[in-house]
C-alpha positions as CSV (number, residue, x, y, z in Angstrom):
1,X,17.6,21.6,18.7
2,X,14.6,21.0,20.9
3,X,15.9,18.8,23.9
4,X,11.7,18.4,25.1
5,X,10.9,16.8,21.8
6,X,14.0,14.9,21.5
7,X,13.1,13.7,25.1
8,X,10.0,13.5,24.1
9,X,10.4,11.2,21.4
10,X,12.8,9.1,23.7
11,X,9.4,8.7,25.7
12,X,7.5,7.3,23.0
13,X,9.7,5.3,21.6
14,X,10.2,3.8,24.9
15,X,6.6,3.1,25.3
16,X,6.3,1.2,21.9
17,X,8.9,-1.0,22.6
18,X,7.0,-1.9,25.9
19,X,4.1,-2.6,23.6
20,X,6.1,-5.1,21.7
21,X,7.2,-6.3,24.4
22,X,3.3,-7.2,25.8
23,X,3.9,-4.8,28.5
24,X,1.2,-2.2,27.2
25,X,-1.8,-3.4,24.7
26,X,-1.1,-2.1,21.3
27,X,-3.2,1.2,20.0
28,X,-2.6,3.1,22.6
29,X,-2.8,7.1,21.5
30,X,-0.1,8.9,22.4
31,X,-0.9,12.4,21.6
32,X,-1.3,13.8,24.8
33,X,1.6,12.3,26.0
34,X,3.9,15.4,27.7
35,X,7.6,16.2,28.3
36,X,7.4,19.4,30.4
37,X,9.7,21.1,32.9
38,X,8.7,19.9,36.2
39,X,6.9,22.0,38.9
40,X,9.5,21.9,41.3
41,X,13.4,21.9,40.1
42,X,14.4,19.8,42.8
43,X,12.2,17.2,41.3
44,X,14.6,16.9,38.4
45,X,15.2,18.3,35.0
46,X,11.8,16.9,33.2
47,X,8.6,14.9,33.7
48,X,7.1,13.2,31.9
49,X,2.9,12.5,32.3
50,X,3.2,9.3,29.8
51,X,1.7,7.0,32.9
52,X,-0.9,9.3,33.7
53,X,-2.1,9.4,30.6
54,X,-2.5,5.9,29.9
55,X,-3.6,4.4,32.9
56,X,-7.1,4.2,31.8
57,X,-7.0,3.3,28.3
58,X,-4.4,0.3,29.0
59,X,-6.5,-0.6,32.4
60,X,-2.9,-0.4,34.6
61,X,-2.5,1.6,37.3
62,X,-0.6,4.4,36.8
63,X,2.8,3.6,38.7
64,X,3.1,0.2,37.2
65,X,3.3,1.9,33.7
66,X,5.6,4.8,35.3
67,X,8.0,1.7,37.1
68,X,8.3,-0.1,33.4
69,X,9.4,2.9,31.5
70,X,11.0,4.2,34.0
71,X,13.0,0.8,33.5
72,X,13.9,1.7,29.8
73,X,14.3,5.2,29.9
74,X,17.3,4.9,32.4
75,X,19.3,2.4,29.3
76,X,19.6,5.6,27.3
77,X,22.9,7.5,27.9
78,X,21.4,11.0,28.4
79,X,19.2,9.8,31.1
80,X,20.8,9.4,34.6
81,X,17.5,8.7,36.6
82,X,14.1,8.3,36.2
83,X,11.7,7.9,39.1
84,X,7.8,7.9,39.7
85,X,6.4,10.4,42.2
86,X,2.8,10.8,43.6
87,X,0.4,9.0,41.7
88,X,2.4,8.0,38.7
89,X,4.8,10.8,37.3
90,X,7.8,10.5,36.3
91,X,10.7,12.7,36.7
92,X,13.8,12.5,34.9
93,X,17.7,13.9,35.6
94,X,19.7,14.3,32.3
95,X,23.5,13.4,32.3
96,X,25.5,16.7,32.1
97,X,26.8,16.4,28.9
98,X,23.3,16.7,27.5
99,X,23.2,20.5,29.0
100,X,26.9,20.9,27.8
101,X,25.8,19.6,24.4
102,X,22.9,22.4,24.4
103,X,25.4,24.8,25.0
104,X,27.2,24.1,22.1
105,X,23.9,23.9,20.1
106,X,22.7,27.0,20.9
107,X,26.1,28.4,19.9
108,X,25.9,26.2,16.0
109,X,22.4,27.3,15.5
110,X,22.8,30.8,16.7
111,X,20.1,33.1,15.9
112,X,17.9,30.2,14.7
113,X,17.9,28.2,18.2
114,X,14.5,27.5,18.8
115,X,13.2,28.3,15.4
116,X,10.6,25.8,14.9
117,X,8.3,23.7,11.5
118,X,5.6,23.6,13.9
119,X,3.7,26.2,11.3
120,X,4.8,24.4,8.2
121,X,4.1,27.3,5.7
122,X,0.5,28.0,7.0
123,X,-0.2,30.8,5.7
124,X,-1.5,33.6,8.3
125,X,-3.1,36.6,7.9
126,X,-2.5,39.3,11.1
127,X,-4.7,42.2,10.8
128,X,-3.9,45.0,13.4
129,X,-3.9,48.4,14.5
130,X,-6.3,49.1,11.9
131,X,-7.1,52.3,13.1
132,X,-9.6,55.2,11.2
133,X,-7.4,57.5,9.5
134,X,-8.7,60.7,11.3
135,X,-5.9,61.4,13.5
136,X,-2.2,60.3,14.8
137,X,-2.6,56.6,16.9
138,X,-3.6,56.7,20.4
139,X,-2.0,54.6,23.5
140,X,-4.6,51.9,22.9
141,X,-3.2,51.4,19.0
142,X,0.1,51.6,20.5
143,X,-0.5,48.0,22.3
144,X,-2.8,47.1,19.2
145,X,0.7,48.0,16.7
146,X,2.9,45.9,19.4
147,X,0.9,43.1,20.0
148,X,0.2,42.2,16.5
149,X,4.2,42.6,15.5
150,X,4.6,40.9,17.9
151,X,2.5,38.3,17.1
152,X,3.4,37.8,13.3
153,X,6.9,37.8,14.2
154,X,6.6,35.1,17.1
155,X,4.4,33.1,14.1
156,X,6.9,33.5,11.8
157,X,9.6,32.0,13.8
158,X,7.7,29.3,14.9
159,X,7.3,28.4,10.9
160,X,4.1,30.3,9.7
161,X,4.0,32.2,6.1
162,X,2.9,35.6,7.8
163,X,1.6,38.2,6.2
164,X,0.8,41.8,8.4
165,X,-2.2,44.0,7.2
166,X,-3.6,47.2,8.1
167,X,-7.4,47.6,6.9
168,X,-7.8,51.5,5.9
169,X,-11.4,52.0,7.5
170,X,-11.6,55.0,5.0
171,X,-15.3,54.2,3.8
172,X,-17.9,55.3,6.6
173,X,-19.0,58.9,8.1
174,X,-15.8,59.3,10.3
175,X,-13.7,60.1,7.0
176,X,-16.8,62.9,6.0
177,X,-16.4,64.4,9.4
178,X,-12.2,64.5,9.2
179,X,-13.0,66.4,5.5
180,X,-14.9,69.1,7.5
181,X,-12.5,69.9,10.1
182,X,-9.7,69.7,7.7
183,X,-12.1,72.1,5.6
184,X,-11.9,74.4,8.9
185,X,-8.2,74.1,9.0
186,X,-8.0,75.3,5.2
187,X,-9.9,78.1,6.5
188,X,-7.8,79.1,8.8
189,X,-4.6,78.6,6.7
190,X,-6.6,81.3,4.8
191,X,-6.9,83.7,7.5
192,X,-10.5,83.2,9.1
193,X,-11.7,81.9,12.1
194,X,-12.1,78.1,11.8
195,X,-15.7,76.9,13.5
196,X,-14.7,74.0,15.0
197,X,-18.0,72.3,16.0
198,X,-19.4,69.5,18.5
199,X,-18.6,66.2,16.6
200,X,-15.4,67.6,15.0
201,X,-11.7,66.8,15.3
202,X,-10.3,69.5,17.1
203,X,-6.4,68.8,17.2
204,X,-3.9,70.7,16.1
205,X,-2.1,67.7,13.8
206,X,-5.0,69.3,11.8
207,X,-3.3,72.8,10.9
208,X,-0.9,71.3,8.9
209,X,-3.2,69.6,6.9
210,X,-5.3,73.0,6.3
211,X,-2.1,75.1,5.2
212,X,-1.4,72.2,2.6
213,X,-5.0,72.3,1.4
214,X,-4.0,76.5,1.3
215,X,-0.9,75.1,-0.7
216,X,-2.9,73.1,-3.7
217,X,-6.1,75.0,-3.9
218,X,-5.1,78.6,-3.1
219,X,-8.5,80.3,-1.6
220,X,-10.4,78.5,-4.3
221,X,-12.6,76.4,-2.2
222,X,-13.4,79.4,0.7
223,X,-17.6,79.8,0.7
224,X,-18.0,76.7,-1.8
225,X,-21.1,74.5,-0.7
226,X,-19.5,71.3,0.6
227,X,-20.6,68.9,-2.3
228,X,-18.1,71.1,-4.3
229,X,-15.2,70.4,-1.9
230,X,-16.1,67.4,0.4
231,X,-14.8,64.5,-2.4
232,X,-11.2,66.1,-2.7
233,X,-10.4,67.4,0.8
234,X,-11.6,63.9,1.7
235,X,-9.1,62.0,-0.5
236,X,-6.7,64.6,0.3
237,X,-7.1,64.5,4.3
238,X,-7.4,61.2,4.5
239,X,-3.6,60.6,2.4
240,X,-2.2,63.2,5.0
241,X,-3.6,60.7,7.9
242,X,-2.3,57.9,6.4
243,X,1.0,58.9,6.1
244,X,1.1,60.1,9.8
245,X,-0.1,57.0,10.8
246,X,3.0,55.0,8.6
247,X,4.9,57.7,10.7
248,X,3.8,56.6,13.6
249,X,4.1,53.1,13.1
250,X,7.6,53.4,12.3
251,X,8.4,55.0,15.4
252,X,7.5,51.9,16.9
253,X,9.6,49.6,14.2
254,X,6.1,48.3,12.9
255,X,6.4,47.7,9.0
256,X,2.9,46.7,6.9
257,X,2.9,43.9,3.9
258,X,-0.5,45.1,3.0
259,X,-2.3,48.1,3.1
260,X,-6.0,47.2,2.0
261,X,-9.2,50.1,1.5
262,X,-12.3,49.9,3.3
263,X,-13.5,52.8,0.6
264,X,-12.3,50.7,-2.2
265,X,-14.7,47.6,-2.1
266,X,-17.6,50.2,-2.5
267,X,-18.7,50.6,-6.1
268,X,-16.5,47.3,-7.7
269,X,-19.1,45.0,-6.7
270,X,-17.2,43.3,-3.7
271,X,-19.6,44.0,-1.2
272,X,-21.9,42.8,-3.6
273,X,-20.1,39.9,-4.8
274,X,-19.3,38.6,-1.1
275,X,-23.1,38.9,-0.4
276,X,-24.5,37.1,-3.2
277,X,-22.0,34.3,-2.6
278,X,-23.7,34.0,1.0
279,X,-27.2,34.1,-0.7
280,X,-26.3,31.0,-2.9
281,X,-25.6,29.3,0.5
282,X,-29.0,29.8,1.6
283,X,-27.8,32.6,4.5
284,X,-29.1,35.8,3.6
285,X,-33.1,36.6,3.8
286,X,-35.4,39.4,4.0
287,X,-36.5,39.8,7.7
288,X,-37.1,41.2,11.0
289,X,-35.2,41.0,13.9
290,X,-36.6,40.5,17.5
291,X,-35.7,43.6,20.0
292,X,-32.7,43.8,21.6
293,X,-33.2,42.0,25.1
294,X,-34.2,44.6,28.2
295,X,-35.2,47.9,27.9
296,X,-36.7,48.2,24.5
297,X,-35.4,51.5,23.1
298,X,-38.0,54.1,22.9
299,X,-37.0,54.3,18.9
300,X,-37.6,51.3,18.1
301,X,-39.5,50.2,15.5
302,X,-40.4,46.5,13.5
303,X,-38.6,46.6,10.0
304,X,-37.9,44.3,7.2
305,X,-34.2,43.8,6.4
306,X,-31.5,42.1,5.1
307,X,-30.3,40.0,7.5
308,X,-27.2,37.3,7.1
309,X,-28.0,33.9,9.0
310,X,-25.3,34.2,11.5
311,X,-26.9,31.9,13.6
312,X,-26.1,29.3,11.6
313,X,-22.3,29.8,11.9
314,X,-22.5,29.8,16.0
315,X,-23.6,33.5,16.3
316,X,-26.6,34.5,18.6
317,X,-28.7,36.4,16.3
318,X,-28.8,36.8,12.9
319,X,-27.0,40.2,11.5
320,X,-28.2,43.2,9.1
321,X,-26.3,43.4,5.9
322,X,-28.5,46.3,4.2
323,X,-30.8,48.9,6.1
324,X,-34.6,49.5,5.2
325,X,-33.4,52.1,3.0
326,X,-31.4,50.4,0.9
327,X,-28.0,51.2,1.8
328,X,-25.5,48.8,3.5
329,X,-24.4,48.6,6.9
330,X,-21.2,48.9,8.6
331,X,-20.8,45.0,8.5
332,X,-21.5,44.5,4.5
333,X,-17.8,45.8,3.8
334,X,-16.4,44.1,7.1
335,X,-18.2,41.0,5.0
336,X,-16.5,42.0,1.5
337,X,-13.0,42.5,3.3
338,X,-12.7,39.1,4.9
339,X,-14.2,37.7,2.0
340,X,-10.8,39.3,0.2
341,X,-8.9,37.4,2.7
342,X,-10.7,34.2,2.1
343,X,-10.3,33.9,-1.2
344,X,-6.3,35.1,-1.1
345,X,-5.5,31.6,0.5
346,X,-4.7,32.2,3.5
347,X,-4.9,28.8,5.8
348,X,-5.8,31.1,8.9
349,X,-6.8,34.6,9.9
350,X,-6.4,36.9,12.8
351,X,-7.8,40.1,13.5
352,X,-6.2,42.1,16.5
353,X,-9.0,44.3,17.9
354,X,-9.7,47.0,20.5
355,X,-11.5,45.9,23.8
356,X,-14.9,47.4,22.2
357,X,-15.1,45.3,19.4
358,X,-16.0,42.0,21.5
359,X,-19.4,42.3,20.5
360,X,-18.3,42.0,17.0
361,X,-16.1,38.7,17.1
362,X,-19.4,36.6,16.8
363,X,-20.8,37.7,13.3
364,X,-17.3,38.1,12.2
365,X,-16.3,34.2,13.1
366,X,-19.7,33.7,11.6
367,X,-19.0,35.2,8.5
368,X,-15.7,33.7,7.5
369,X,-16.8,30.1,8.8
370,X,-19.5,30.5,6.1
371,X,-17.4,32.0,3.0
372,X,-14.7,29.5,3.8
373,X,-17.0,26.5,4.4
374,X,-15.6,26.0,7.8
375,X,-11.5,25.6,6.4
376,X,-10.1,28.7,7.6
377,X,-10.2,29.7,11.3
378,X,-10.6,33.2,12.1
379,X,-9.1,34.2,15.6
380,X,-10.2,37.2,17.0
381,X,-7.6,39.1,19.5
382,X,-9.2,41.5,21.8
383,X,-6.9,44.3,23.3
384,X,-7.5,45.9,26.8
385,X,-7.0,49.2,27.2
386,X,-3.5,51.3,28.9
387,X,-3.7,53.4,31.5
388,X,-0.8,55.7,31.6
389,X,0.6,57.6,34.8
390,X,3.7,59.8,35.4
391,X,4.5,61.1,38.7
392,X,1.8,59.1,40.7
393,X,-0.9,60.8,38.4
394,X,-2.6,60.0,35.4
395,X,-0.8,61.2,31.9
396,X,-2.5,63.9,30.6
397,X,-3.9,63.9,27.3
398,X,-2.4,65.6,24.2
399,X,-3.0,69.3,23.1
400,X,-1.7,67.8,19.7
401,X,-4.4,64.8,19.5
402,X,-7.0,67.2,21.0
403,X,-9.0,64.1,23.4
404,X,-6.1,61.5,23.8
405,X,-2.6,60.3,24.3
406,X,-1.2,59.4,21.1
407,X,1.6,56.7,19.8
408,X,4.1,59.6,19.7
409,X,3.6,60.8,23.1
410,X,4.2,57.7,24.3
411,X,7.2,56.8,22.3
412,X,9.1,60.0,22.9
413,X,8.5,59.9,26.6
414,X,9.9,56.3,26.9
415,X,11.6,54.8,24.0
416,X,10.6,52.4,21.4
417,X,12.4,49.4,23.7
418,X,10.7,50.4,26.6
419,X,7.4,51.1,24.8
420,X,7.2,47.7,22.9
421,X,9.1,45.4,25.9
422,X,6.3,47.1,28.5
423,X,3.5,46.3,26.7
424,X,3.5,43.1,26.2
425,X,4.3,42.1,30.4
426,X,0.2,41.5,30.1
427,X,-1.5,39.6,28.1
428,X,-3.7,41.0,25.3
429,X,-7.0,40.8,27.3
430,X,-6.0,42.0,30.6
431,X,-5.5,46.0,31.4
432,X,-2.3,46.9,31.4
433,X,-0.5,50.1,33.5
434,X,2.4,51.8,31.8
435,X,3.9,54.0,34.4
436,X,6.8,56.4,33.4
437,X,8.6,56.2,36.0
438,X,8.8,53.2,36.6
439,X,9.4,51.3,33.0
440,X,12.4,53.9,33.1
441,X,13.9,52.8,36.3
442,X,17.2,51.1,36.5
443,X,16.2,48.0,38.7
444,X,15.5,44.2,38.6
445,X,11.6,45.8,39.0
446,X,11.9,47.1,35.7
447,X,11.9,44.2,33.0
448,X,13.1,45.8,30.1
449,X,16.3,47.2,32.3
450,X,16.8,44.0,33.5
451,X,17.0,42.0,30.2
452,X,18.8,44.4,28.0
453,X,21.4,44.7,30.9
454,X,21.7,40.5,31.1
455,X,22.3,41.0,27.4
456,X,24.5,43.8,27.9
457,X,26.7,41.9,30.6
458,X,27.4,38.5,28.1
459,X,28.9,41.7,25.3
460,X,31.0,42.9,28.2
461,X,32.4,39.4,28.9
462,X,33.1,39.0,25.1
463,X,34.6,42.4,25.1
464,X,36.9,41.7,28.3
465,X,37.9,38.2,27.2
466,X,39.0,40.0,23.6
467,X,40.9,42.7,25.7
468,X,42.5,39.4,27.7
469,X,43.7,38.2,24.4
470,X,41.4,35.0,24.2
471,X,39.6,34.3,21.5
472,X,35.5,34.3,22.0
473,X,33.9,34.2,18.3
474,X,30.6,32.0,18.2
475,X,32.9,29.0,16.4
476,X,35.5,29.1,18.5
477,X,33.4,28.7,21.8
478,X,31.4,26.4,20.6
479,X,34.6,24.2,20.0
480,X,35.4,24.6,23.7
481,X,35.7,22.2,26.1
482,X,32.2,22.3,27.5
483,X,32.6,19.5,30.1
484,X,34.0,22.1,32.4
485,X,30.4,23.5,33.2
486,X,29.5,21.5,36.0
487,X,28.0,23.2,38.6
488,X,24.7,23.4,39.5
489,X,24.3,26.8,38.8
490,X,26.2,26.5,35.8
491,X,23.9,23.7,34.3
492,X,20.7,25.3,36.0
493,X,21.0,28.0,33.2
494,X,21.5,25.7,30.6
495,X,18.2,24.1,31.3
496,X,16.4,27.8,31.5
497,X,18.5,27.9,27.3
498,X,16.9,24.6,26.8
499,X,13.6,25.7,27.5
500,X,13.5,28.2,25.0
501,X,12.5,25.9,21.7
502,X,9.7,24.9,23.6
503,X,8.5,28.1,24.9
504,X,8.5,29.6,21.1
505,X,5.6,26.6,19.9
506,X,3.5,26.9,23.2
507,X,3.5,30.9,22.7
508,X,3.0,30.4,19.1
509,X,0.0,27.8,19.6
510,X,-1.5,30.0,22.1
511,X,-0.6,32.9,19.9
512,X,0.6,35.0,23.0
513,X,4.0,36.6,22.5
514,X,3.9,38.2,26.2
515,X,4.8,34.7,26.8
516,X,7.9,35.5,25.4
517,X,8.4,38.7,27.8
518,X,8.0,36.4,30.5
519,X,10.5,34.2,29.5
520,X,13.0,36.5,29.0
521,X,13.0,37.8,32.7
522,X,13.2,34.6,33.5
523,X,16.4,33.7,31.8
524,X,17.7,37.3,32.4
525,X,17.2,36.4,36.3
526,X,19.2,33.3,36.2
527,X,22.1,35.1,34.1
528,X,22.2,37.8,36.7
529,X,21.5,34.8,39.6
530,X,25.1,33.5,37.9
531,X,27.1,36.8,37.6
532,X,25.9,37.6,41.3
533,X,27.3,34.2,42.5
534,X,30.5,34.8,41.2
535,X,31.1,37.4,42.9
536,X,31.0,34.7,46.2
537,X,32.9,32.0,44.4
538,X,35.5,32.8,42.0
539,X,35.0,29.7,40.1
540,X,32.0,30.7,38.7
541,X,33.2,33.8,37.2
542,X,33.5,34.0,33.0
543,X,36.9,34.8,33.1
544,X,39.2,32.5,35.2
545,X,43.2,32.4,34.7
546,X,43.4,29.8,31.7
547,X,41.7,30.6,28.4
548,X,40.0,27.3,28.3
549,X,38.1,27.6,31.5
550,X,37.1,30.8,30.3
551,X,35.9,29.8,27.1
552,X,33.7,27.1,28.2
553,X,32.1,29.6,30.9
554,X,31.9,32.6,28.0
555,X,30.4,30.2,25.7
556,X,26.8,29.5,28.6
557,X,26.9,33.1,29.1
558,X,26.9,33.4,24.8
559,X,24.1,30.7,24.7
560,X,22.0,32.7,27.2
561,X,22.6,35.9,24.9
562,X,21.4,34.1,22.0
563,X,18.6,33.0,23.2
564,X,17.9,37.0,24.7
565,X,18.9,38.2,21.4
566,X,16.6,36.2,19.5
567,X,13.3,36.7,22.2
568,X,13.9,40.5,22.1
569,X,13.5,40.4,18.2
570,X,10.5,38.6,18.5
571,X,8.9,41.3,20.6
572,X,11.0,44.0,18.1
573,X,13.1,45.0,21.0
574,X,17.2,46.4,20.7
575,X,19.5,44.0,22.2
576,X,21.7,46.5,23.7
577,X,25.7,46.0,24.0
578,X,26.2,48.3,27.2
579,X,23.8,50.3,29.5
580,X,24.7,53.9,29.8
């Protein structure tokens, strides 16, 4: 049940029958026609921008249109008022037993309130964390790994096939260097002093690694020249990395579809492949490029490449695909791998990416506007970076990681909840500060306290109305007699509920799940707003003398929970049953 759209439609129905009527000229477009909550509660329960919107192209004025549907709006039953205000809004009351019917909604819909066919089976394509397997995730793949489960699972409740990826960037020089300091490791598992040098990984999540190379290959590899031993300890590190990552992403409750192999599109002709399909399309030439604006580096020198037309596709220069010497650059397999994507069918793809990537997110729309001929939209999400501080000081980095924070860190410091809830208070492309102390705080300050706990209070209503002997399973409360919610307070939460089918397709369409975050303190703040008044005016408690009147109350306070229940697993967070 989505009470905006059903008002919504209300609205437009309205305004056609005023166009059969001759009141508006016929062919007016409706699209941008709003039902929204208004900006100031006291205003009403709704407004509506209708007249605003089609003032111009019907030559009225504004409140003329607003006074006529105003008119018709007020003949339906679930509409008590309708008014204009300022320059041609209108706002709208709802009779109470629309809330009171939302209740009961909520209640027969359960977990699936708000779940909306605004994706109709689009298939997506979210690509995250994506981080090089050379060591355990740091803080900064932490938001990446939240953000884009977040993401998929806000898209797949809003009605979107969703499928999650991780792209294993297992092909360039980064994997050659994690071979030699493994190499070291295995050296030291054999008793010698490992040289760990400039430009190699120096954490200890190595040593492990080293003693199981000891474990396969004995001393077998000790003083072999590298091109005996760089192939296998590769492979081998780079499995060992890739599980720790899985590890790590399981900490966090993050689960891949896919799995897809930077290294594996070299040598099967899918580089090759994706760039000869771009050659048939006229966009890939033998060139030179102009110098990079400013300071010319003192290196630089005129060469012919190949270069990929970018330009053509919106970018603002044109992009190297193959280096004078023949071999390909780091954005041929970048080209290959989206090709992949492209021609698996999916109606839209997203790439979740770390803040230093934005100079990337040209030739990549570039590239996939091309090899899709414009049909699939590539959506590039850019992710600030964390700053971390415990006890009024910056965290210190990890002995274990050797240069950073990592995942784990994190996660055993503060909790999966906390770690996932916290992270998504910002959105993706605004710094972010995760203080210990505070996201660990028992307060209203602290919003992944204070939503668990206004879950946490509706389970101890249910549990004290069981321990009173009344009955307060989901059918029997929605059978209740809901007309006995009728104060303001009362029906002021049920709008915050009703909100909730609406907030899921704005946050979907804007593909921002901290929208969802937001909402849930929100809603949280009015539960707690509730309980606290109660405490004033016994009439608003959950549990009154009768079993009836406690019912009906039970069942808003079970609607909000619902609806908490449901936004926490979009954001992969525990609905907790009792704080301790």
């Amino acid at each position: 049940m989505n009470l905006f759209a059903e008002i919504r439609s209300l609205v437009i129905a309205s305004l056609d029958d005023m166009v059969t009527a001759g009141e508006l000229p016929a062919g007016l477009d409706t699209a941008n026609v709003a039902v929204e909550p208004p900006r100031d509660a006291a205003h009403g329960d709704m407004a509506t921008n209708a007249a605003m919107v089609l003032a111009k192209p019907a030559g009225m004025a504004p409140r003329a249109i607003a006074d006529a549907l105003a008119a018709r709006l007020v003949s339906d039953p679930r509409v008590v008022t309708a008014e204009a205000a300022g320059p041609g809004f209108l706002n709208l009351r709802l009779a109470p037993a629309v809330w009171q019917g939302l209740v009961k909604a909520t209640l027969v819909e359960g977990r699936d309130f708000g779940r909306s066919t605004l994706g109709q089976g689009a298939r997506v394509n979210v690509e995250f964390v994506s981080a090089n397997p050379t060591g355990p995730m740091h803080v900064g793949h932490t938001r990446g790994a939240v953000f884009g489960d977040a993401l998929a699972s806000l898209l797949d409740f809003a009605g979107y096939a969703v499928t999650r990826e991780y792209y294993i960037n297992d092909g360039g020089a980064q994997v050659d260097v994690l071979a030699r300091s493994a190499y070291e490791r295995y050296r030291e598992a054999n008793g010698l002093s490992p040289e760990i040098a400039e430009g190699l990984y120096p954490g200890d999540y190595l040593i492990p690694v080293g003693e199981a190379l000891k474990a396969k290959y004995g001393d077998s590899l000790l003083d072999k020249p590298e091109s005996v031993w760089l192939a296998d300890v590769r492979e081998f590190a780079t499995a060992a990395m890739m599980s720790m990552i899985r590890e790590d992403l399981a900490l966090l409750g993050v689960t891949m579809d896919v799995y897809s192999s930077e290294k594996a599109l070299y040598g099967t002709g899918k580089i090759e492949a994706a760039i000869e399909t771009l050659r048939g399309m006229g966009l890939i030439y033998e060139g030179t490029l102009e110098p990079p604006k400013g300071k010319l580096p003192e290196d630089w020198e005129e060469r012919e490449q190949t270069l990929f037309r970018s330009t053509a596709h919106g970018d603002d220069v044109d992009r190297p695909v193959k280096k004078s010497d023949g071999s390909w650059t780091y954005f041929a397999p970048d080209i290959a791998y989206h090709y992949d994507k492209v021609t698996r069918g999916f109606d839209q793809l997203i790439d979740v990416l770390g803040a230093d990537h934005g100079g990337y997110v040209k030739r990549l729309k570039a590239v996939v506007s091309a090899l899709s001929d414009g049909r699939v939209p590539l959506e590039v999400k850019l992710i600030q970076l964390v700053k971390l501080w415990k006890n009024g000081e910056p965290f210190k980095m990890s002995k274990r990681a050797g240069t950073f924070v990592t995942l784990r860190d994190v996660v055993e410091q503060a909790g999966a909840d906390v770690t996932r809830f916290v992270m998504l208070t910002r959105k993706n492309d605004a710094a972010l500060d995760f203080d210990f102390d505070k996201v660990l705080e028992q307060s209203k300050d602290n919003p992944v306290f204070y939503v668990q706990y206004a879950h946490a209070r509706v389970c101890s209503v249910i549990r004290k109305a069981g321990e009173a002997g009344i009955a307060a399973d989901d059918a029997t409360l929605a059978g209740a007699d809901l007309t006995l919610l009728s104060h303001e307070a009362e029906i002021g939460l049920a709008r915050k509920i009703a909100e909730w089918p609406r907030l899921v397709e704005i946050a979907a369409r804007g593909q921002e799940p901290h929208r969802v975050a937001f909402y849930l303190y929100e809603i949280a703040s009015d539960l707690h707003a509730l309980w606290n008044r109660g405490n004033d005016d016994a009439s608003l408690r959950f549990l009154q003398a009768d079993a009836e009147t406690s019912q009906a109350k039970i069942a808003l306070a079970r609607a909000a929970g619902v609806v908490i229940s449901a936004g926490l697993a979009i954001l992969g967070v525990t609905p907790v049953e009792e704080m301790r």
